[in-house]
C-alpha positions as CSV (number, residue, x, y, z in Angstrom):
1,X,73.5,86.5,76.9
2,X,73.2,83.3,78.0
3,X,74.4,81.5,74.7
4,X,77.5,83.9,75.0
5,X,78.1,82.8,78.3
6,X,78.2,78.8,77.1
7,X,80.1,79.8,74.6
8,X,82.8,81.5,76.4
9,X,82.8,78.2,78.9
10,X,83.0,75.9,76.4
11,X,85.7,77.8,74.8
12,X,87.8,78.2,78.3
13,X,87.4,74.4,78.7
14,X,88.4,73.2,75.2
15,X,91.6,75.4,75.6
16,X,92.5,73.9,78.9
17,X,92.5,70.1,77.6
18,X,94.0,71.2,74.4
19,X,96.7,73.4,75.1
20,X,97.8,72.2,79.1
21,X,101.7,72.6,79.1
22,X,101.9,72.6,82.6
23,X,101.6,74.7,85.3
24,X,102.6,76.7,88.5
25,X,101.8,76.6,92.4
26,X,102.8,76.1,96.0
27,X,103.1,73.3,99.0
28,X,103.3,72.2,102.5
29,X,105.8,70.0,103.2
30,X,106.5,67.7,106.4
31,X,110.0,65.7,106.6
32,X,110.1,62.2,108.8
33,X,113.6,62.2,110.5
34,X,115.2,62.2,113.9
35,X,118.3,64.8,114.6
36,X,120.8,63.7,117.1
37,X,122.0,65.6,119.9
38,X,125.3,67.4,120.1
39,X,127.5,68.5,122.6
40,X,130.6,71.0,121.9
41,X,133.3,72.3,123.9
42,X,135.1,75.2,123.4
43,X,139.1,74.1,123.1
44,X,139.8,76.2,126.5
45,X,137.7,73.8,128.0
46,X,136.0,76.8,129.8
47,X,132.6,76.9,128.1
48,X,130.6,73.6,126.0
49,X,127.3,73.8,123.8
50,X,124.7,71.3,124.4
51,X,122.0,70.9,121.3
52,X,118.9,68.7,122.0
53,X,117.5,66.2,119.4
54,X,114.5,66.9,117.4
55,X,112.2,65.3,115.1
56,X,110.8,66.3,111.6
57,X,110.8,69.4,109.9
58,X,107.8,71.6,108.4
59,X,108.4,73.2,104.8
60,X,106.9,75.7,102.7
61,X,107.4,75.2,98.2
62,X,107.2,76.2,94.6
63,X,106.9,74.1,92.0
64,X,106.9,74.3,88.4
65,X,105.8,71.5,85.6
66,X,105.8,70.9,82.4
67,X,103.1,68.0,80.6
68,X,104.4,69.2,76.8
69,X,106.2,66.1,76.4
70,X,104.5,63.0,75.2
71,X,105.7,60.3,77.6
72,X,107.7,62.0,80.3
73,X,106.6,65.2,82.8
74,X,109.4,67.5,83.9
75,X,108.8,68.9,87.7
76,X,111.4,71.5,89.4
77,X,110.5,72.9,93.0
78,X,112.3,75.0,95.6
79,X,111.9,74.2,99.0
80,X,112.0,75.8,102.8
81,X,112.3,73.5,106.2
82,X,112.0,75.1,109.5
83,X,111.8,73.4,112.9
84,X,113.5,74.4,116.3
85,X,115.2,72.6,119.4
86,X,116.4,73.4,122.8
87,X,120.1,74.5,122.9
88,X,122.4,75.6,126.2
89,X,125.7,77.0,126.6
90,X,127.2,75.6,130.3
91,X,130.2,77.3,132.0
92,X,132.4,75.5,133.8
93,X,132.2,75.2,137.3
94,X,136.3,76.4,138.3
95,X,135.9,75.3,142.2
96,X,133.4,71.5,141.8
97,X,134.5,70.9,138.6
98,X,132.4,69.6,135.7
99,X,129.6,72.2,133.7
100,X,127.1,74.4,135.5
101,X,124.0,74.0,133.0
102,X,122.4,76.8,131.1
103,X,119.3,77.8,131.1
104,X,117.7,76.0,127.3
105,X,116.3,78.3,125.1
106,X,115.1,77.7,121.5
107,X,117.0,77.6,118.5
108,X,116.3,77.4,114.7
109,X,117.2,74.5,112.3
110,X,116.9,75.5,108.8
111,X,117.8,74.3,105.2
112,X,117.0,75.1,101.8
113,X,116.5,72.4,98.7
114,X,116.0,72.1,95.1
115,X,114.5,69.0,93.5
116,X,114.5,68.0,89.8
117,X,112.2,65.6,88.9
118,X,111.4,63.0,85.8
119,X,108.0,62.1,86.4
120,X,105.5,58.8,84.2
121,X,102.3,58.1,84.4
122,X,101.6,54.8,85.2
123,X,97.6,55.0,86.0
124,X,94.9,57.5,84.4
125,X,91.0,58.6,84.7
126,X,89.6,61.3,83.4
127,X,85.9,63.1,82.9
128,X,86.4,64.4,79.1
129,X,86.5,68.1,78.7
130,X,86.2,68.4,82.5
131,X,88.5,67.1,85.3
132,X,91.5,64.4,85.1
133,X,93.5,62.6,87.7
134,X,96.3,60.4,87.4
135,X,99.2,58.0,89.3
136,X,102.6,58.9,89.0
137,X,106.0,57.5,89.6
138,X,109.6,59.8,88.8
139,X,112.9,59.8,90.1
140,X,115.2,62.8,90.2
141,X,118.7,64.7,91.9
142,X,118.2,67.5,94.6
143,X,120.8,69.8,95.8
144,X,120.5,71.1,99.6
145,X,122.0,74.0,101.4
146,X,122.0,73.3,105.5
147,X,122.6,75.1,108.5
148,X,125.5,74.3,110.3
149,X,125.0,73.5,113.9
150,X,126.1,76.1,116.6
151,X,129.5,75.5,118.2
152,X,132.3,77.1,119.7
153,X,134.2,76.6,116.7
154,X,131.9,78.4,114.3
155,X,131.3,81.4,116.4
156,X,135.4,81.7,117.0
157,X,135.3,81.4,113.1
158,X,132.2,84.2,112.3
159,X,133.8,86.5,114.7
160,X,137.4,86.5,113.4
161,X,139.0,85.9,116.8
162,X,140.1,82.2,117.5
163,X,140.5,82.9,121.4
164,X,137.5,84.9,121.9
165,X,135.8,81.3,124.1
166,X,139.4,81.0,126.0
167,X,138.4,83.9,128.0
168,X,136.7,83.7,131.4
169,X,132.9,85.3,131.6
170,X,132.8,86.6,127.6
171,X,130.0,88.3,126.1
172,X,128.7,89.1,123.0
173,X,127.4,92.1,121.2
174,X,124.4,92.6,119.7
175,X,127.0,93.2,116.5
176,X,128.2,90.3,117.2
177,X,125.0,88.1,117.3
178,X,124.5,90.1,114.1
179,X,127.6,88.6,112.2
180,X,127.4,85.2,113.5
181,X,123.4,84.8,112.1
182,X,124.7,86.3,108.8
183,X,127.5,83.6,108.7
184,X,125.6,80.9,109.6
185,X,122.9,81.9,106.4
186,X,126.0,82.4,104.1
187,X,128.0,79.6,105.1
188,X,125.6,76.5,105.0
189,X,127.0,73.2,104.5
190,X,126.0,71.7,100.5
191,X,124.6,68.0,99.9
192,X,123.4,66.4,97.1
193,X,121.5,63.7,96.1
194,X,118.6,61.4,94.2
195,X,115.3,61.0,95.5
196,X,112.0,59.0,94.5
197,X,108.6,60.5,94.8
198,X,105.1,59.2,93.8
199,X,102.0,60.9,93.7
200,X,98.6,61.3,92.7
201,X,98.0,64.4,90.0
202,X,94.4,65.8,90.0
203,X,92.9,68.2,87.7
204,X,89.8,70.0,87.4
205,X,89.7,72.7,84.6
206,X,92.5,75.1,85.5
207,X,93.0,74.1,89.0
208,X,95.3,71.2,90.0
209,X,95.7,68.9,93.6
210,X,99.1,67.1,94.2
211,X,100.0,64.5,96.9
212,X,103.2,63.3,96.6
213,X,105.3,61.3,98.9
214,X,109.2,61.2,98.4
215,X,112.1,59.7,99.6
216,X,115.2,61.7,99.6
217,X,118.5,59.9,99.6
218,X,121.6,62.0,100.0
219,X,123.8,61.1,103.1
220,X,124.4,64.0,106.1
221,X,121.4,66.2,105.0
222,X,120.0,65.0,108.2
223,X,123.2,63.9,110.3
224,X,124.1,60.6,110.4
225,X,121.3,59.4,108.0
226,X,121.7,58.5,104.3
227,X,117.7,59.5,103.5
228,X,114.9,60.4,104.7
229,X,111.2,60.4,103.7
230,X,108.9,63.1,103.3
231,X,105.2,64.1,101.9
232,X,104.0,67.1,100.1
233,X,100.3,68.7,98.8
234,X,100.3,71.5,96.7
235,X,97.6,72.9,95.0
236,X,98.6,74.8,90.8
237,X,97.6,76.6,88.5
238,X,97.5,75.0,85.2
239,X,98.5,76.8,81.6
């Protein structure tokens, strides 16, 4: 039983050096950038939307990649970012004059992005039949779908009626919060981009560590920036 068992191991780790074409897994992702503040009055003057500035995002990925060819490793990954800030819609004050402040609650800041990237080796160590880790440099284009920030305008514009914020003391519907979320997911703003990553690639058998840190350039992903910088660890499963 015991030679069986060697066998079999010996077998599973032969296969795993000789025939590693890549593999599949997930990450955490943290974004380094600074959001400005917004504010946004409605065009009767009666109503304005204040947005606080926030800093960084978290993210959530998958990535895919490919070692097959001999000098060059292909990488794709799909990635969520999620962070929140404080938002307030003020009323005008008819008798003083000027805003009277709303209370600030908390609102979401999303985006979604795809990254392509070329990745080289440029440094290598490995433990033969065993475990491998290596250096990595690659460059690469990334698309990104954001979320627009909350304004009048945009909510005039979900809700089909251009003088729905000229009216004194409007509300909305719980219908209406409804079709203004749904617009905001289906009508994200689109950037593009390059970006530069390295990273350190370790494998041991079938399991495999990545730390990469990135720099994404592609102007108004993050408003008023041309790029921002960013670091991800994911753990795959090779095949």
């Amino acid at each position: 039983m015991k030679k069986i068992f060697n066998k079999n191991l010996i077998t599973i780790i032969l296969s795993t050096q000789l025939f590693a074409l890549g593999g599949i897994g997930i990450y955490g992702a943290s974004e380094m950038f600074s959001y400005p503040s917004s504010t946004n009055e409605a065009s009767s003057g009666l109503y304005r939307f204040q947005s606080e500035s926030f800093n960084n995002s978290a993210g959530l990925g998958l990535f895919i990649y490919t070692d097959l060819l001999p000098f060059i490793d292909l990488e794709y990954s799909g990635e969520l970012n999620l962070q929140t800030h404080k938002i307030s819609l003020d009323i005008i004050d008819p008798i003083n004059g000027g805003f009277d402040l709303g209370d600030k609650t908390d609102f979401g800041w999303f985006k979604t992005s795809n990254y392509f990237t070329v990745r080289r080796q440029v440094f290598g160590a490995s433990i033969p039949f065993l475990a491998k880790a290596s250096v990595n440099l690659g460059l690469g284009f990334n698309t990104h779908k954001v979320m627009q920030p909350l304004t009048p305008g945009l909510i005039e514009t979900a809700l089909g009626d251009t003088q729905l914020l000229d009216e004194e003391g409007f509300t909305l519907t719980q219908e209406d919060t409804d079709t203004i979320v749904n617009y905001i997911i289906e009508n994200r703003e689109k950037y593009s981009g390059f970006h530069l990553q390295a990273g350190v690639h370790g494998r041991l058998l079938l399991i495999n560590l990545f730390i990469n840190a990135r720099y994404t350039i592609a102007k108004d992903v993050i408003k008023g920036t041309t790029g921002f910088p960013s670091i991800w660890t994911g753990v795959s499963i090779g095949f």
